[in-house]
C-alpha positions in Angstrom: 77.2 127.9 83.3 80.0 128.3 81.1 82.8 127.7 83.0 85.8 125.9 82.4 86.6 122.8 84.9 89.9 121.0 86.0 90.5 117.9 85.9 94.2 117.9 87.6 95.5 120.7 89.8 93.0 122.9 91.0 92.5 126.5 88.9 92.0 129.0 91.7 93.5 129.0 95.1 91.9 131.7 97.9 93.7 132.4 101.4 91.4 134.7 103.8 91.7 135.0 107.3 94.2 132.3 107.3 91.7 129.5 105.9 92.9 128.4 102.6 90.2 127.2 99.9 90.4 125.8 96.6 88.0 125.2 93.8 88.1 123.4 90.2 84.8 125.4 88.8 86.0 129.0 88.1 83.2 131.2 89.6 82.0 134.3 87.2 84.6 137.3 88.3 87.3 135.0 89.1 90.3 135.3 86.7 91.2 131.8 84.8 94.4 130.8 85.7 93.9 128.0 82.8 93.9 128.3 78.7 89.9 127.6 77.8 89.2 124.2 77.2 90.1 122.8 73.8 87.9 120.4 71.3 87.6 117.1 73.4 89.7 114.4 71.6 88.3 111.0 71.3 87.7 108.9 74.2 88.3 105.6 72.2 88.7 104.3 68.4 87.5 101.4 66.3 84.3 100.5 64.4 80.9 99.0 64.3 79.7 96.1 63.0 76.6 94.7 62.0 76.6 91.3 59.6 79.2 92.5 56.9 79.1 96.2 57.6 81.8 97.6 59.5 81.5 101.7 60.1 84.7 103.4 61.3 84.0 105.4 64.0 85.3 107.3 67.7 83.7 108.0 70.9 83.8 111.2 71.8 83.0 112.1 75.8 78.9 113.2 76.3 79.4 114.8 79.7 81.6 116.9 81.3 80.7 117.1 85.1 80.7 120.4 86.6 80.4 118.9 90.2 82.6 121.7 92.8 85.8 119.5 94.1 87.4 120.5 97.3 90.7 119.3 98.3 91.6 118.4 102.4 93.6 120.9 104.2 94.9 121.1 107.7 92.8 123.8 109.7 96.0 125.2 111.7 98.6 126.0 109.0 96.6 125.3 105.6 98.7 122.4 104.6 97.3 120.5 101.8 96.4 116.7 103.3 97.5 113.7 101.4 97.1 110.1 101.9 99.4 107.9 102.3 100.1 104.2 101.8 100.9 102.2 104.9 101.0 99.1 106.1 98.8 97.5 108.6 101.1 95.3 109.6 104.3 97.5 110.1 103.0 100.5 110.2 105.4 102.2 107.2 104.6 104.0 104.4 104.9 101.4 101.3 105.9 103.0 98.1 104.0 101.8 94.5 107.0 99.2 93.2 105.7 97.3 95.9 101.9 97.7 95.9 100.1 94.4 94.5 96.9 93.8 94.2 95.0 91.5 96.2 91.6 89.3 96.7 90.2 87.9 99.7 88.6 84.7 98.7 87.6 83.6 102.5 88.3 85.3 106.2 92.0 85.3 106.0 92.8 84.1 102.5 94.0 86.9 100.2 95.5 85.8 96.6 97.2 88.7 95.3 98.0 89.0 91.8 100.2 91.0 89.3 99.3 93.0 86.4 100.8 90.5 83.9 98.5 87.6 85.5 95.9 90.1 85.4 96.2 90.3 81.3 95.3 86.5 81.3 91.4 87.5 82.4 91.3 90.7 80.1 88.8 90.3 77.3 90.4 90.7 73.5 91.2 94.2 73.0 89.7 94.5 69.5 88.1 97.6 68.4 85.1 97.1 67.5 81.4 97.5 68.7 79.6 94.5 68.0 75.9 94.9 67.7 73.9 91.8 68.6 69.9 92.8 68.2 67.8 95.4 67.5 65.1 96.3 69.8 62.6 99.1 70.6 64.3 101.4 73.5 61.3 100.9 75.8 62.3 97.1 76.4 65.5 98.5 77.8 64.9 99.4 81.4 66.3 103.1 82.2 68.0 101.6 85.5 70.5 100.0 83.5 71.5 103.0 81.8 75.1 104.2 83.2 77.5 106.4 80.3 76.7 108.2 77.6 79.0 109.1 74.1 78.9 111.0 71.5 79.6 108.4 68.0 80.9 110.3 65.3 82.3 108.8 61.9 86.0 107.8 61.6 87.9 109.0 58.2 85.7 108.0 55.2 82.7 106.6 56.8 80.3 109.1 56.3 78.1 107.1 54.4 77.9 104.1 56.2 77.2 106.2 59.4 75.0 108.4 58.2 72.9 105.0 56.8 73.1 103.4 60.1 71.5 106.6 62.0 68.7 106.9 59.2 68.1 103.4 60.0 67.7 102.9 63.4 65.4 106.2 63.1 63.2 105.1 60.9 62.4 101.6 62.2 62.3 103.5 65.7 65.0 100.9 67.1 67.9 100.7 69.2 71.2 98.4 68.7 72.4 96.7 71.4 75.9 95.8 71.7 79.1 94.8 73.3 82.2 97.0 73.7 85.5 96.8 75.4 86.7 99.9 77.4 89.7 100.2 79.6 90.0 96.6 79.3 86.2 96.0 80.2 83.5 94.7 78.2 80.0 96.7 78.5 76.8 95.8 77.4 75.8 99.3 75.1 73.0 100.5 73.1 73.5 102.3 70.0 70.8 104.9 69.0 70.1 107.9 66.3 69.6 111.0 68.1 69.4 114.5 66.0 71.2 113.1 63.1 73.9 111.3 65.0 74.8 108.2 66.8 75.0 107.7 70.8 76.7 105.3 72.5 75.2 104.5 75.9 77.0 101.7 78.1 74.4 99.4 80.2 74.9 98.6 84.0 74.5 94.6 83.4 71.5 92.9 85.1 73.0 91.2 87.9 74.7 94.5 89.2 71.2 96.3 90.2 70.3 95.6 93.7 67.0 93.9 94.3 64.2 96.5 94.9 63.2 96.9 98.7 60.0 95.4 99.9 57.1 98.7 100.0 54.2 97.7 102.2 50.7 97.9 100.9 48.3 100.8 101.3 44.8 101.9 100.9 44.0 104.6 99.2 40.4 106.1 98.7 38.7 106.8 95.5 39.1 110.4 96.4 42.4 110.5 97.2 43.9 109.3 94.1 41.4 111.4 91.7 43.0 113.9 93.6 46.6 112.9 92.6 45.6 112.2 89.5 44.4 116.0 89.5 47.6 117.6 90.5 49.7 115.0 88.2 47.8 116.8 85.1 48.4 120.3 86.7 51.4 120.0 86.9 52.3 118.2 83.6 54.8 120.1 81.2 57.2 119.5 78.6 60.6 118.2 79.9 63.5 120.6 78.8 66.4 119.2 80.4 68.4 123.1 79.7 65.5 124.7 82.1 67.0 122.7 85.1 69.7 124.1 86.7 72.2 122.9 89.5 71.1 125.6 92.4 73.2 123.8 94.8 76.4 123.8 92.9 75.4 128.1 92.0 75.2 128.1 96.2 78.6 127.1 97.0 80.3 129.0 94.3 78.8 131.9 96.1 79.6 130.7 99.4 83.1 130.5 98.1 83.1 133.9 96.8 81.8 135.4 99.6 84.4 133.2 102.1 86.9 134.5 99.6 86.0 138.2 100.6 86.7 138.1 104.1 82.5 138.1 104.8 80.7 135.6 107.2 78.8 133.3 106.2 75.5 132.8 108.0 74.5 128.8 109.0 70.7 128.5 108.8 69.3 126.5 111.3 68.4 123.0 109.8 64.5 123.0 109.4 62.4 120.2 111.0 61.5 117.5 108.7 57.4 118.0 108.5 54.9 115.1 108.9 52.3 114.4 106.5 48.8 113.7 108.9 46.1 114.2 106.4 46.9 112.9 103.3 43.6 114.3 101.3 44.2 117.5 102.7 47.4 117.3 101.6 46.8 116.6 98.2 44.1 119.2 98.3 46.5 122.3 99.2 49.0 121.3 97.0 46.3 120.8 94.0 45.4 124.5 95.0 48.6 125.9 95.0 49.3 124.1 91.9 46.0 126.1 90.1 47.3 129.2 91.6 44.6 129.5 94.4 44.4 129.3 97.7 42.9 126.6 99.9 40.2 125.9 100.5 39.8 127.0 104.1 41.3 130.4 103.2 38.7 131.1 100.4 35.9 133.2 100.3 32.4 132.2 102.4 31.4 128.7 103.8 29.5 126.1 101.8 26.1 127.4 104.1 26.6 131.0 103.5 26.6 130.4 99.7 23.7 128.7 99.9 22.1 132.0 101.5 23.7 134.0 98.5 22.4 131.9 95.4 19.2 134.0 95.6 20.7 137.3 95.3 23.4 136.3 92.7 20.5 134.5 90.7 18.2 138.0 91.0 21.9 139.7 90.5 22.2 137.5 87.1 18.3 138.2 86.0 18.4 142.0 86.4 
């Protein structure tokens, strides 16, 4: 959907019926109130190095969320909500000159701390994307995967890019690397992708959340041949562009419509279902899958096709 989004003040306002509604994702027929979007600058300057090579070179933004982002507004008069900062103690609304921040080490104990003290901690500022190994991408578990950028060569280092992206495709390899952005260092892995460089920052290992315990289960032979049935039925070729956001096409709809003066009809929420028979399960959606119908809706039962096979067989002969 190409549609521009805001990032700031919100590009179309709607009053109906005395409800007030506002929206950053322009919906088709809705006149931009906002200049189309320009190039995207870059997100962040430096170079990367690897032994003595060092490749100017700027991050440029991979994604651009589309997401719909609704303000707060007071139901009676339309007044736009804010928050406000106050005080637990006094109950006052505390303006930002006197806003610190603050840690609580134990039940009680808070150590608050300036920006200035907070520079002591910050890791060194330099530009530069260090790369530490090479290693194939499969060793790098997809969980840890968090942003992605676009890498593009800085001034006169064409060359040196271009030979860093030839390499890492060739040898089928990733780098992996440290960066530092907006004062934080990130684990990253540098890759070639279509003739360029990405930049993808890592979630580090201690962040991810231990996995939940699953209880055992016992399947039967036929079940999972089965499953492994409608897993090969169903296989395809992943194109991420054939995969659109339905949900977010539903509300800008719903907007519309609201936006009109119509009603907007609430479904009633349907009833979670209950899986009882899990090889019958498997077997109606296997069907459907192969475009057929179930079994118990096709044709005669195994007995009565047993009293056909002559016929068909003389059928066949004649």
């Amino acid at each position: 959907m190409d549609q521009d989004i805001c990032h700031g003040p919100a590009a179309v306002q709607a009053t109906t019926s005395g409800e007030r509604w506002e929206w950053c994702s322009l919906p088709s027929g809705v006149e931009k109130t906002q200049p189309t979007r320009a190039m995207a600058r870059p997100y962040w300057k430096g170079s990367i190095s690897f032994g003595l090579v060092n490749v100017p070179v700027a991050l440029y933004p991979a994604v651009r969320r589309k997401d719909v982002r609704f303000h707060l507004y007071h139901d009676a008069d339309g007044g736009r909500i804010r928050e406000k900062r106050v005080c637990t103690l006094d109950d006052r609304e505390v303006p930002w000159e006197h806003v610190v921040k603050g840690y609580e080490l134990s039940k009680g104990q808070v150590v608050t701390v300036t920006q200035e003290e907070l520079r002591a901690a910050d890791p060194e500022r330099e530009r530069t994307i260090v790369i530490e190994e090479f290693v194939k991408l499969a060793q790098v578990e997809m969980m840890l995967y968090d942003q992605s950028y676009w890498v593009a060569p800085d001034g006169r280092a064409a060359k040196a890019y271009g030979l860093l992206v030839q390499a890492l495709a060739k040898n089928d390899e990733v780098a992996v690397a440290r960066i530092v952005l907006s004062t934080k260092e990130h684990l990253c892995l540098v890759r070639s992708a279509g003739g360029r460089l990405v930049l993808t920052t890592l979630i580090w290992a201690d962040e991810l959340q231990e996995a939940p315990e699953v209880p055992r289960a016992v399947t039967t032979a036929k079940e999972l041949q089965m499953a492994e049935q409608l897993l090969r039925s169903m296989a395809g070729k992943f194109d991420a562009s054939a995969f659109k956001d339905e949900h977010r096409r539903r509300v800008e709809a719903l907007l519309r419509k609201k936006a009109q003066g119509k009603p907007i009809e609430v479904p009633a929420v349907p009833k979670a279902s209950q899986v009882v028979d899990l090889a019958r399960a498997l077997e109606q959606s296997l069907a459907t899958a192969r475009g057929r119908k179930p079994r118990a809706a096709r044709g005669p039962t195994r007995a009565r096709r047993r009293n056909l096979r002559p016929a068909a067989r003389a059928r066949r002969g004649a």
